[in-house]
N, C-alpha and C positions, 0 to 999 in steps of 0.2 A: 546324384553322382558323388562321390568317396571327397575328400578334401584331398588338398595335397601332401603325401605324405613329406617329413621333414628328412631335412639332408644331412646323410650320416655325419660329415663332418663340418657340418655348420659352427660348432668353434673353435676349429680349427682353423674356420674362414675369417669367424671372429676374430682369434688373437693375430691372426697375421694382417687382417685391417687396422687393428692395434698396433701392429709394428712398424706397418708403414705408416702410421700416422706418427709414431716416436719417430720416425726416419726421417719424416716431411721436418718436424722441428729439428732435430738436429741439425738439416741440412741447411735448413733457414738460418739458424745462429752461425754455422760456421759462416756460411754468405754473408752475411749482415758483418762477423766479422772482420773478415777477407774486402771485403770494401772499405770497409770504415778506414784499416790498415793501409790499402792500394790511395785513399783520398788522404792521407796523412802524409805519405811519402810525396805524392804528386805536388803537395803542400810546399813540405820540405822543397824536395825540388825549384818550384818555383821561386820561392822566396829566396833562395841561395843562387838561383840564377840571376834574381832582381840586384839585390847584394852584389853579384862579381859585376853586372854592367855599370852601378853604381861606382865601384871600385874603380875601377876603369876612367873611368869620367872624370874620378878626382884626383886620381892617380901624381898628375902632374901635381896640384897641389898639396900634397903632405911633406910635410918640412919635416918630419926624422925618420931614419929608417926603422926605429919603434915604434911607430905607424904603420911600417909597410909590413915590421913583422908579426903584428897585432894581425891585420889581416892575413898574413900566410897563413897564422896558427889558426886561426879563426876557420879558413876556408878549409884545411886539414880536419879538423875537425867536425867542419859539416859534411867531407868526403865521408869519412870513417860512418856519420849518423845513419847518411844516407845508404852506404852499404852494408849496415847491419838492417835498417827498416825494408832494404829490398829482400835480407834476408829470410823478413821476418814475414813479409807477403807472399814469398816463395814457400815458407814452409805452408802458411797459410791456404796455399794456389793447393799443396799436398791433400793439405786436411781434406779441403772443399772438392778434392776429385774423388777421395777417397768414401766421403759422405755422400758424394753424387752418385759412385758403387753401389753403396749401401744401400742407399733409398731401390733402385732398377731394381737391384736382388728383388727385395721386400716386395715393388712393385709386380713384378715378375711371377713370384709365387703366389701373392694374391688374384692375379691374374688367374693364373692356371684353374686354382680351386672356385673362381666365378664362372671360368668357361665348364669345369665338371661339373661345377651345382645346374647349370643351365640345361646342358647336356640332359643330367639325370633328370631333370623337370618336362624337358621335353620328350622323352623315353617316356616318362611316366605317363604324361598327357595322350601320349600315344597309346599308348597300354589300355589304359582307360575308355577311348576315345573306342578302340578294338572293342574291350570287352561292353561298353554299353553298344557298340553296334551287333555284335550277337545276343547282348540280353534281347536288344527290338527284333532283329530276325526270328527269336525264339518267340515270344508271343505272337509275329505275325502265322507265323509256324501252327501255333497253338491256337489263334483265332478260325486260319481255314481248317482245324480240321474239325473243329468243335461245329463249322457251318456246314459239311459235308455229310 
């Protein structure tokens, strides 16, 4: 029986496993980004919310109001951190949906051309599969007449 023949567009399949494998990393660094950024805010967060029950508590005792405006400016200014670092997860949240796109695309077309490669493999096998059952019909063909 013949080998199998090779698939026309075999790299074609190649570069687009290629691509989606640039796609899987890309998609992982923005992730690994995008977290790293979400666990830094959460951070922030918390420590400013530790900070204001702190405040709070000591509240009564600070003797100048240059203490209390220490903490305003202080706590304004964790406001401002925090809404630029949500900013910056948001854009982050962008990147990583948009890398998530990307990778499907990639996925997607590499898809396609496995299911044609498979497709054409089985067509072929088929083919084959055909023509060696008429090459045997033909000898049995050829055996009775040679007996007759």
């Amino acid at each position: 029986m013949a080998t199998a023949k090779q698939f026309e567009l075999e790299q074609v399949l190649k570069y687009r496993l290629d691509v989606e494998r640039l796609r899987k990393q890309e998609f992982a660094t923005a992730k690994q980004g995008f977290d790293h950024a979400h666990e830094r805010l959460k951070r922030e967060e918390a420590q400013t919310q530790s900070i204001s029950q702190e405040f709070f508590i000591r509240q009564s005792e600070l003797g100048s109001i240059e203490e209390i405006r220490r903490y305003a400016d202080f706590f304004a200014r964790k406001r401002e951190e925090i809404k630029t670092h949500k900013k910056h997860v948001d854009h982050l949240g962008h990147i990583l949906s948009e890398r998530r796109a990307t990778l499907l695309d990639a996925t997607k077309d590499k898809k396609v051309l496995e299911s044609l490669k498979e497709k054409k493999a089985t067509e072929f096998k088929l083919e084959m599969d055909r023509k060696e059952q008429s090459f045997m019909d033909e000898i049995a063909v050829q055996k009775k007449d040679e007996r007759a």
